[in-house]
Phi, psi and omega in degrees: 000139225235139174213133198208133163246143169233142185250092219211086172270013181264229203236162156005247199340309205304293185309326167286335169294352184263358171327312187292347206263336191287334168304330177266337191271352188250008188241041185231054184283177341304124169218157177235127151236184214213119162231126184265144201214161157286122169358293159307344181271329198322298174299324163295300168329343219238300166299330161278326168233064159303013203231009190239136161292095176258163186221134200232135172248150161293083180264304196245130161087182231238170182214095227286322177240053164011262172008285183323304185289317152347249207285013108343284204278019191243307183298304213272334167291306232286306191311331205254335147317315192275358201231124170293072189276121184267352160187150167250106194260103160252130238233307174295124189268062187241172163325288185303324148350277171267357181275324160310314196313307188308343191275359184227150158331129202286330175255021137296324194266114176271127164123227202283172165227174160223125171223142174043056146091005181244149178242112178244182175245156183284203174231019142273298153352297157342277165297046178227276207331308202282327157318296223250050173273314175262113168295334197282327202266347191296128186248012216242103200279132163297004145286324155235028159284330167282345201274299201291354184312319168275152206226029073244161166258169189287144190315134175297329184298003182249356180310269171270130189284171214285152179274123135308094163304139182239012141120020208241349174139215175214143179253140174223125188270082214293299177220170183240216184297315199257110164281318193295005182250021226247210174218083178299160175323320170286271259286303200307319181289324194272317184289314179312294180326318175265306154294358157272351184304338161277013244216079173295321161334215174274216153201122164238113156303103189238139200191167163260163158338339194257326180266017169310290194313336177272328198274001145319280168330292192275338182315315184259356156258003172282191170301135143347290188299345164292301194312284204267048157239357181301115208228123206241097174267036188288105158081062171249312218256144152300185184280307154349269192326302151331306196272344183276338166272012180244289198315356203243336206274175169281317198203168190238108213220113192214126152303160184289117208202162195285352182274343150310285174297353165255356145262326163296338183286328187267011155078046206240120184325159161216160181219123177219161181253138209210098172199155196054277188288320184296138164224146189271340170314329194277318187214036170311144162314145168262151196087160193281120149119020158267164192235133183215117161269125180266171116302142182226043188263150193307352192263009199231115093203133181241205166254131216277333187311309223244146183298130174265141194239008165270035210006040179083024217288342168312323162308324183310301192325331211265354167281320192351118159350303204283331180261034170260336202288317204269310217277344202256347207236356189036048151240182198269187187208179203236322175220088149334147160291131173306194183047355161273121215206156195222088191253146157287076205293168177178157176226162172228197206285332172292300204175187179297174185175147176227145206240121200268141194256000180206158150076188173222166181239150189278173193031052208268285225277357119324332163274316167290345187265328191274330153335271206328318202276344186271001192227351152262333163278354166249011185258341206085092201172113204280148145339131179264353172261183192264321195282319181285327155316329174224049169271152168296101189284333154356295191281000166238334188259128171260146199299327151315347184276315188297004169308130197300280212246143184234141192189000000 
């Protein structure tokens, strides 16, 4: 039996963003795979790939008895030393990263390595990095920069299923890790106010412990007729509890956040706001039939690291008259707000892809000429345009790569 680890140490979204490549890798039978997670996720990644070994490292957040955790995580290399992993998809570019990447032979591993005291990249890893020198033109959602990892990768239409209202309300995803990617509370109110306005139903406020105090907050700024559909499960629900209150709604309404990817997994719409760090090419809901709103301004996708001297100005479009007007009438309007754009998911034989249904995003045909070229080197497949032919291949291949053989 072909046995394989995935080392997959980031946050929520992440472990869910990784679905397409631990999905392919479980539709290979006879196959076992092994997934390593941050301590805390453990129960989740367990409700979500149940069919997977998971092993939870002490990665994130403080730990009362060190010690323990040693030998904890001392039992568990040893077991993955002693277990015939026929590849290691180490997926994250950190410190606990590459000091794992060394417990395995450099030519086990896909994504970092560690050879001789050095951390290198595969040359598809390689090839991502160097896309995302520019973000506006990068078209490569991270489920399948983890999906191509596999050689075919698994079909995209098996990822997520297609999204459905499933008759349970609407969810509001209070917040994510990033405020500044985030909707304050006025902003939230003026958008709620308007997309619920078709919506009869429930409201379920979903969050951790920490985001109570806003849905306080925004709780006593909707309407009175709003107030009392409101139902605030903000740090009520376990990771269960979540999934059993996400799979059931009509709709989702989220910054982009790990309660956004466990609704696209579970094939329940989304409607998401996409501004300052969030791009949506990167990280977008996966599946056919979600909505995204981007911010489209010449500084964004910017970085969440470094201080904005614009006072967020990304945030302003999402007041517009016209898009409270579309979000309350879900019809089309005559003047979009600049700076905004209203994209479609869908995936095709490559991967997720977003079709904008209002506004336009700058350098669309650059970012389509860089698809297109990204999706003949992993499909085999010449380019089908003109535009893709003469995208800058520069910009994804270093000069070793065009070598016949690298060894």
């Amino acid at each position: 039996m072909e046995k394989y680890l995935i080392i997959q140490l980031a946050r929520f979204g992440d472990i869910l963003q990784s679905k397409r490549l631990i999905s392919g890798l479980s539709t290979q039978p006879p196959a076992e795979v092994h997934l390593a997670v941050d301590a805390s996720l453990v129960s989740l990644a367990k409700l979500i790939y149940p069919d997977t070994h998971v092993h939870g490292l002490p990665v994130h957040g403080t730990h009362p008895d060190p010690v323990h955790l040693l030998r904890h995580c001392g039992t568990i290399f040893k077991q993955w030393q002693e277990t015939d992993f026929s590849r290691v998809f180490n997926l994250n570019h950190s410190g606990f990263n590459h000091v794992l990447a060394g417990l395995f032979d450099p030519e086990q591993v896909a994504g970092y390595q560690w050879r001789k005291g050095q951390i290198l990249r595969g040359a598809w890893p390689d090839m991502v990095f160097r896309l995302t020198r520019h973000r506006l033109t990068n078209p490569l959602n991270l489920m399948d920069y983890w999906g191509h990892f596999l050689n075919p990768a698994l079909a995209p239409e098996l990822v997520n299923p297609p999204a459905r209202p499933k008759g349970g309300g609407v969810g509001v995803a209070m917040a994510g890790r990033h405020a500044r990617r985030c909707l304050p509370v006025p902003v939230l109110v003026q958008i709620l106010t308007a997309a619920l306005h078709g919506h009869p139903g429930p409201i379920h406020l979903l969050g951790t412990e920490t985001e109570r105090p806003a849905a306080r907050q925004l709780l006593k700024a909707l309407p009175p007729v709003l107030q009392t559909r409101v139902c605030d499960l903000t740090g009520r629900t376990g990771w269960r509890g979540l999934i059993e209150v996400v799979s059931q709604l009509d709709l989702l309404l989220s910054p982009d956040t790990g309660t956004m990817h466990l609704a696209a997994h579970l094939g329940t719409p989304v409607t998401a706001f996409f501004l300052s760090s969030a791009w949506c090419f990167e990280t977008g809901p996966y599946g056919d039939g979600h909505l995204v709103w981007q911010a489209a301004r010449p500084c964004a996708p910017c970085l969440e690291s470094q201080p904005c001297d614009q006072d967020t100005a990304c945030l302003r479009p999402f007041t517009h008259k016209a898009v409270l007007s579309f979000l309350a009438s879900q019809t089309s309007f005559p003047d979009p707000p600049a700076e905004l754009c209203l994209l479609e998911s869908s995936v095709d034989e490559f991967g997720l892809r977003f079709t904008p249904q209002l506004g336009e995003l700058p350098e669309s045909q650059e970012r389509d000429a860089l698809r297109e070229l990204l999706s003949g080197h992993c499909l085999g497949k010449e380019p089908r345009n003109a535009a893709a032919q003469r995208a800058p291949a520069a910009w994804m291949y270093d000069e070793p790569h065009w070598m016949l053989e690298q060894s």
